[in-house]
N, C-alpha and C positions, 0 to 999 in steps of 0.2 A: 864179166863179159862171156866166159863160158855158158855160163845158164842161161843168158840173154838168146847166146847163137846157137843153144838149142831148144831153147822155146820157138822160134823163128824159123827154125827149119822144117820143111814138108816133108811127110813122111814115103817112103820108099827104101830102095835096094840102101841105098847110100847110107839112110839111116839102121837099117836093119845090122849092116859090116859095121856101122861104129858104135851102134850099141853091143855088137861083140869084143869088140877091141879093148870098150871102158870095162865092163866085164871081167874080162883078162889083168889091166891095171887094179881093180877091183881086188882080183884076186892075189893079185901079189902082194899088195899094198896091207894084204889081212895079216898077208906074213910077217908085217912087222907092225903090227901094232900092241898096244899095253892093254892091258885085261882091267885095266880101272874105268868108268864111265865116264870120269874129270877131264879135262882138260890139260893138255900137258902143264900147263901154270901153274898150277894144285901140288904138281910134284915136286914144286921147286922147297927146296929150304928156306928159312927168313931173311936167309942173308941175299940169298940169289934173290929172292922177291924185292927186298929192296933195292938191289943192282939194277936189276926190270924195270923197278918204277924211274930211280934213277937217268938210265939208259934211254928210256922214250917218254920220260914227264919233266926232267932235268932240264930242259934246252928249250924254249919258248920256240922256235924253229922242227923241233923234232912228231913227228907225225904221231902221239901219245893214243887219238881214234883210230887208224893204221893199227896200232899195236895190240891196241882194245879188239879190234874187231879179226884180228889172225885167231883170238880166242876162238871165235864162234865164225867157222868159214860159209855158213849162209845167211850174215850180216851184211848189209847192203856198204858196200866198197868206199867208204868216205874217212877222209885224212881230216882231223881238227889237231888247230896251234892255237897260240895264245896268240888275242891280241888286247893288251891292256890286262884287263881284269876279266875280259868274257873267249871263252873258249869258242872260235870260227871255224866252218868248212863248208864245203861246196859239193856236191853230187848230183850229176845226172844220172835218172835212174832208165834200166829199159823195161825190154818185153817181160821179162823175169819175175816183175813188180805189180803187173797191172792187176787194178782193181778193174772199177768201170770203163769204158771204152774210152782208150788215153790217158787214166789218170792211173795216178799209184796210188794202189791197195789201202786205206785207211788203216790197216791192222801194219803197214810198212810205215808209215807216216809217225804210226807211235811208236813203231821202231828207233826207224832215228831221231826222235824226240828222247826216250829213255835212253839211248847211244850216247848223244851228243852231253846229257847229264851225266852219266856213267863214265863216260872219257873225261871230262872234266876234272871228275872228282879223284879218278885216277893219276894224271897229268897231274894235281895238286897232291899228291901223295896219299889219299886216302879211299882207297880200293873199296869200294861199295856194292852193296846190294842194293835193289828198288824195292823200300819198303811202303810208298805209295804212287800210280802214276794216275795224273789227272790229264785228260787230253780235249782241247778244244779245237773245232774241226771250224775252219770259217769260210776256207774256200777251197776249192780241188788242186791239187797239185800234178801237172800234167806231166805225163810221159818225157823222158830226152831234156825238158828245161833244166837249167841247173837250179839247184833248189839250195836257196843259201839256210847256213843253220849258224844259231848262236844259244849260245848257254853260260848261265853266270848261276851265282853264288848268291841266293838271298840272305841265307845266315847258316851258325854252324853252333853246334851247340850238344858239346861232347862227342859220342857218336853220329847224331842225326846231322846230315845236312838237309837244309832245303834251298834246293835248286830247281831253275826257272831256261826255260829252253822258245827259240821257236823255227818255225820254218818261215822263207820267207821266196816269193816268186816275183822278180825285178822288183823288189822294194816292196809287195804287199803282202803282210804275214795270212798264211794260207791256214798256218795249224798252230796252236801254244801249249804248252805241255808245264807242269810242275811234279817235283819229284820229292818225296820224302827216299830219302835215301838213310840206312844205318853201314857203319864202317863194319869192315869184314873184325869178329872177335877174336883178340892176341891169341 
């Protein structure tokens, strides 16, 4: 929402004061950061990594994409749960996002198509890397609509999983995505 309500916003005095402000925030915020380029997750021990996965992959109810995506904070804002055997969620995206006029970004679409794979397979306890993404684009995904997402499990086979994702706008799949994914090595 941040980035949405300042894409959105005209420029002027208004903006000039709060682009000093974030600045300031900016600057403080340097003071306490880690000198690693990782991700706070990176740091965690094996045991705390399994607590993680535990914590937000454990509970068919627990927001396991939420958790996925606090990794990377300009990943587009979407909670996936279990439902049955296929990982679901729901996102409307805004101004932040656009590709062509009204729609979201195509290079966003296969965002959340490798997300909703990515969250899956995390949520299932096996923390992966995208080691191939395939994207098919069939229709535009507009601006504000909510854009439903599902993702499941084609097979699993040692490291590799292959998993299968799509987007979907009132019921017609807009985008479809397939993922070779390998697990993160012990």
């Amino acid at each position: 929402r941040p980035a949405d309500t300042a894409v959105r916003s005209r420029p002027g005095a208004h903006t000039a004061a709060a682009a000093a402000q974030i600045e300031a925030i900016v600057a403080e915020l340097e003071q306490h950061t880690v000198d690693d380029v990782l991700p706070w997750s990176y740091a965690l021990d094996p045991e705390q990594k399994q607590l993680l996965i535990r914590l937000t992959g454990g509970d068919t109810s627990s927001s396991a994409g939420r958790a996925w995506s606090s990794f990377n904070p300009i990943a587009p804002p979407v909670d996936m749960v279990m439902d049955g055997e296929e990982h679901v969620g729901r996102v409307a995206l805004g101004s932040a996002f656009t590709g062509p006029p009204g729609r979201v970004h195509g290079g966003t679409v296969a965002t959340l198509l490798d997300h909703a794979m990515g969250a899956l397979l995390f949520h299932l306890g096996r923390p992966s890397f995208t080691a191939r993404l395939e994207i098919d684009y069939r229709a535009a995904a507009p601006l504000g609509a909510p854009l439903d997402l599902r993702a499941n499990v084609e097979s699993i086979d040692g490291r590799k999983s292959h998993v299968r994702a799509t987007i979907s706008v009132d019921g017609e799949v807009a985008a479809r995505g397939y993922g070779l994914f390998l697990t993160m090595a012990k």
